[in-house]
N, C-alpha and C positions, 0 to 999 in steps of 0.2 A: 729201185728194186729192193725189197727187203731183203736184210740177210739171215741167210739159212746156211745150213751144212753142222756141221759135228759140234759146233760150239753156240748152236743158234735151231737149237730144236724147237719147230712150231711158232717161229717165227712170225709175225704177223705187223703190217701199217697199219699206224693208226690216225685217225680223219679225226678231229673236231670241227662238226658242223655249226657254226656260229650263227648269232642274229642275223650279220647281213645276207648269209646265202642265203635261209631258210625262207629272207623276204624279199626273193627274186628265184620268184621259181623256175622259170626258163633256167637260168644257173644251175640251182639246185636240181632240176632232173639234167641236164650235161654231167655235170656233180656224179651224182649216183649212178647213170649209167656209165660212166668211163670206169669206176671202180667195179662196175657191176660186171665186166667183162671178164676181170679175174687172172689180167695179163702182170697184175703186179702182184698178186699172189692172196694170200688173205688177208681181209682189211676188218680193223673194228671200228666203229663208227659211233664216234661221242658228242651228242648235243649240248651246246654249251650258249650262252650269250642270247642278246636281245630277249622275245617275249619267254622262252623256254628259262632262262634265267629269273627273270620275274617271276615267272611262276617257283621256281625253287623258291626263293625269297618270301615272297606269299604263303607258301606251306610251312614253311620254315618259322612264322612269326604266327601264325596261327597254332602253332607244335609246341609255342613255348622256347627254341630254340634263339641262341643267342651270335651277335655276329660271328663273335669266336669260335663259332662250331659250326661256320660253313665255310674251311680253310679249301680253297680248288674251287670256290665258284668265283666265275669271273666279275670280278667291281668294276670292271673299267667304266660302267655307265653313271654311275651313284658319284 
């Protein structure tokens, strides 16, 4: 449950949806509708990992952008 009350205004969980959910959709919709229910309060939802990662990388090298200025994306695969 997130915490809220007087020292925790606006509150909110946050989901990183990685490669492997994204590539098991059955999951992924359990995934999104259990948070979609809205019994754990408000949730923000950050894609990270597998083919969504690649594609950062891809735009990232096409941009002229160099490793060192994509500090928060996930390498675990490289």
């Amino acid at each position: 449950m997130p915490r809220q009350g007087p020292g925790f205004p606006g509150a909110f969980t946050v989901v990183k949806v990685g490669g492997s959910l994204v590539a098991d959709r059955d999951r992924l919709r359990r995934v999104l509708s259990s948070l979609a229910d809205g019994e754990d309060g408000p949730v923000a939802i950050v894609p990270g990992g597998g083919a969504l990662a690649d594609a950062v990388r891809t735009t990232q090298t096409a941009l002229g952008f160099s490793g060192s200025s994509s500090f928060g994306v996930d390498r675990g695969s490289q």
